[in-house]
N, C-alpha and C positions, 0 to 999 in steps of 0.2 A: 111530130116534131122533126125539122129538118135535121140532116148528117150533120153543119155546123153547130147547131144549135148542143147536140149530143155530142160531137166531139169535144166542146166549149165544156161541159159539163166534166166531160170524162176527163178531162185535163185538169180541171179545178178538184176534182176529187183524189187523183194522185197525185200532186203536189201538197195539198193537205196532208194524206196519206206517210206521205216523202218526210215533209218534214218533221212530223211525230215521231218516224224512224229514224229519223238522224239526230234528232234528241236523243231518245236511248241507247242508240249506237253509242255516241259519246259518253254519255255517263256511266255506260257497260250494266244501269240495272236494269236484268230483265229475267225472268228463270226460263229455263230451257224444261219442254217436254219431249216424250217421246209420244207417237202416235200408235195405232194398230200395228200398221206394216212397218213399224220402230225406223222414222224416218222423223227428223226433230219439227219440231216445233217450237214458238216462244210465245210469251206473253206480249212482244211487239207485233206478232203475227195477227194475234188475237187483236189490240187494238188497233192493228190496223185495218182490219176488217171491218170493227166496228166506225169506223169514220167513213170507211168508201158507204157502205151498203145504208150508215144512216144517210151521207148525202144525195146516193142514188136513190133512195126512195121516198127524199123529198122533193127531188126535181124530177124524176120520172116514175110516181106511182103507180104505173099502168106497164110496167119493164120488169118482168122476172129478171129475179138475180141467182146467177147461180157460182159460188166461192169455191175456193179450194177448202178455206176452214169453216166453212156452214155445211148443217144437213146436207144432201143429195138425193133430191127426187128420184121414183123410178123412174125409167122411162117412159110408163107409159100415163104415169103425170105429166111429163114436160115436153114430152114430141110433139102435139099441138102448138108451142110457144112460135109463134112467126117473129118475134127478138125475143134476145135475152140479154141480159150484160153476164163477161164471163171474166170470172176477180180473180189475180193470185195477188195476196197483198204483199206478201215477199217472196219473188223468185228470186232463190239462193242462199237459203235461210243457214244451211250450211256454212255458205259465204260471210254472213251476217256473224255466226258462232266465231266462225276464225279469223274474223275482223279483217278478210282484206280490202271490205269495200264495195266487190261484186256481187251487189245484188239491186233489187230492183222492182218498183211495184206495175202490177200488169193488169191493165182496164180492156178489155174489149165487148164490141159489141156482135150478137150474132144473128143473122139473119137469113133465114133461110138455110139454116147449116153452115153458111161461111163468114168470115167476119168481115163487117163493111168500116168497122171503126177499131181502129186498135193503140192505146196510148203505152206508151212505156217510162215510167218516170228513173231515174239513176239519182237518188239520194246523193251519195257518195264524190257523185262527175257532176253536181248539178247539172243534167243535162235531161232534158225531154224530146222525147221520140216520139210521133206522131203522125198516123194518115188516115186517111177515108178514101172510098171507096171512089176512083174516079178524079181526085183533087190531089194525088201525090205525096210522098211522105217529106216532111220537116222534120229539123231537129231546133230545138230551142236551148241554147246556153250562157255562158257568162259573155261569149264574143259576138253572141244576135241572135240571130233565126235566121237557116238557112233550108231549100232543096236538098232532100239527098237523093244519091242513086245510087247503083252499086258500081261496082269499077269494070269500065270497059276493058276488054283486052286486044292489044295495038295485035298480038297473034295468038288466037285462041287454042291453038294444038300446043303451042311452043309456052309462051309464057309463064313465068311460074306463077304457081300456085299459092297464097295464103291460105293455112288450114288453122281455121280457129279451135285450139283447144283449151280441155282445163289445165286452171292452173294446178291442178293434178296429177294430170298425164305427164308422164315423162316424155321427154320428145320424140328423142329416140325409137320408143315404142308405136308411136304414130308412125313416124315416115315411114319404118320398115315394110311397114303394112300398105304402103302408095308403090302405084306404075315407077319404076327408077326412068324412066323415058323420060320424063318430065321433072322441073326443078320446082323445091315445095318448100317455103318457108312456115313458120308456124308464130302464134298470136297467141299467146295464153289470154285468157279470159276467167270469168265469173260463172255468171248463170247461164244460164241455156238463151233466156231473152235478150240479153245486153252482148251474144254472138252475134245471134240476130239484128240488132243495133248495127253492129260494126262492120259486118258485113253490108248492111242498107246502103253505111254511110263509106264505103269502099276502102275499108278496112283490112277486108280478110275476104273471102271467096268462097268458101266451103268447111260444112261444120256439121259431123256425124255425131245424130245420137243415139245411139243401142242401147237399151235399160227402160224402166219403166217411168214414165212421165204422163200428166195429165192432160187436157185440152187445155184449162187454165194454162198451162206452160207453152202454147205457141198459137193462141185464137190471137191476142195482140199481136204477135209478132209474126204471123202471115198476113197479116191488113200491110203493114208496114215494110214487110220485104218486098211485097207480091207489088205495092205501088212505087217501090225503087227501084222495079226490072228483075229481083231475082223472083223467088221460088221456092217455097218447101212442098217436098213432097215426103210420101213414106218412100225406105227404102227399094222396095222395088214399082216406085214411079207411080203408084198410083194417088190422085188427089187427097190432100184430107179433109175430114167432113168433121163436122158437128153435135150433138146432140140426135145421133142415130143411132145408138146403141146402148144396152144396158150399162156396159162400162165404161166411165171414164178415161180412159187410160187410151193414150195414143197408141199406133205403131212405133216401132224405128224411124228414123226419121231422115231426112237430112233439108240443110239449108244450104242455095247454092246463089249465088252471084251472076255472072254476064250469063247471057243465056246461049253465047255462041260456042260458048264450051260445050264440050262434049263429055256432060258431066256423068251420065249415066254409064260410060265405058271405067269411069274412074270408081266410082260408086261398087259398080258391081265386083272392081279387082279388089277392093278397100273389103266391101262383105264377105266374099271368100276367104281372104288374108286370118280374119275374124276366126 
């Protein structure tokens, strides 16, 4: 099946997804778990899992799926998959509990270790994020569908910087920790994917994650940076891959915007700081 045909799919299944979740959102019923590693969970989580994985495996029965809330194969079940679709049916589940909005369902597809399709739905922004590999990222919302890119910078040493953070972090505690050579504004945000989004859509410029996070939380949303001009890499620069190791769990990370920056000088003062 062609990359449209499976992007078309993967769209229609988090929109479905989307709007199940903003049913519950609104009516607040839903019970919260906690997990192993005491990280929540909900009962919206749960159905909405159930929605993506049953319409993913009725439009492509031939596509391992691999979830943030289903079993996990070992590796040396699933290293043979040449695709897989790779689910978080809510990035930001957190988000979700503290009702600010930011969160978000995340469809990608992988292949070969990277992902060539990655959809990202915003309940909350009615807003869809989307690209494939080669055909460029879109956003689709209530004012159309548009191109995204990430934001050029008129001077890439000087410019200031957008640093998306949570809306957690205190700000203060962010900049301290940037080169003062440069001027840094800052973008509070939700989940780790809808940074991702905003930065695409040239929002923000750069957005460190240190902590523990899954593939689920950036296989969509490397399709979709990677075809708006920026970039996720781990912290210290090297690519991320896929489905090559026993565990789930990414590196550090970071997401970065125009590429003329010189983002790895900023990167490493930021880690140190740390």
């Amino acid at each position: 099946m062609p990359y449209p045909d499976l992007l078309a799919i993967a769209k229609d299944a988090a929109k479905q997804a989307g709007a199940v979740i903003l049913d519950i959102y609104d009516s607040g019923d839903f019970t919260e778990y906690s997990k192993d590693d005491a990280s929540p969970v909900t009962s919206a989580d749960y159905k909405a899992n159930e929605i993506i994985t049953a319409l993913l495996e009725q439009q492509t029965p031939d596509i391992p799926i691999m979830s943030e809330e289903s079993e996990h194969l070992c590796l040396a079940d699933r290293q043979a998959w040449p695709r897989y679709w790779l689910i978080d049916p809510i990035d930001g589940t957190q988000e979700f509990i503290a009702r600010s909005g930011d969160f978000a369902v995340n469809i990608a597809l992988i292949e070969n270790n990277q992902p060539v399709i990655g959809v990202i739905y915003w309940p909350a922004g009615e807003s869809l994020y989307y690209a494939s590999k080669g055909a460029g990222a879109f956003k689709s919302s209530a004012i159309g569908e548009q191109q995204i890119q990430v934001k050029a910078f008129d001077d890439p040493e000087n410019d200031p910087v957008v640093i998306a953070i949570s809306r957690r972090q205190k700000r203060e505690n962010v900049l301290k920790r940037l080169d003062q050579n440069r001027t840094y504004q800052t973008l509070p945000a939700g989940s780790c994917s809808l940074k991702a989004c905003f930065i695409a859509e040239g929002k923000a410029d750069f957005f460190m994650r240190l902590g523990i996070t899954g593939e689920w939380d950036t296989g969509a949303s490397q399709c979709i940076v990677s075809e708006a001009g920026g970039l996720i890499r781990s912290v210290d620069f090297e690519p991320m891959s896929y489905n090559e190791r026993e565990s789930l769990e990414n590196p550090n990370f970071v997401i970065l915007g125009d590429q003329a920056v010189d983002w790895e000088e900023l990167v490493n003062y930021y880690v140190e700081e740390c």
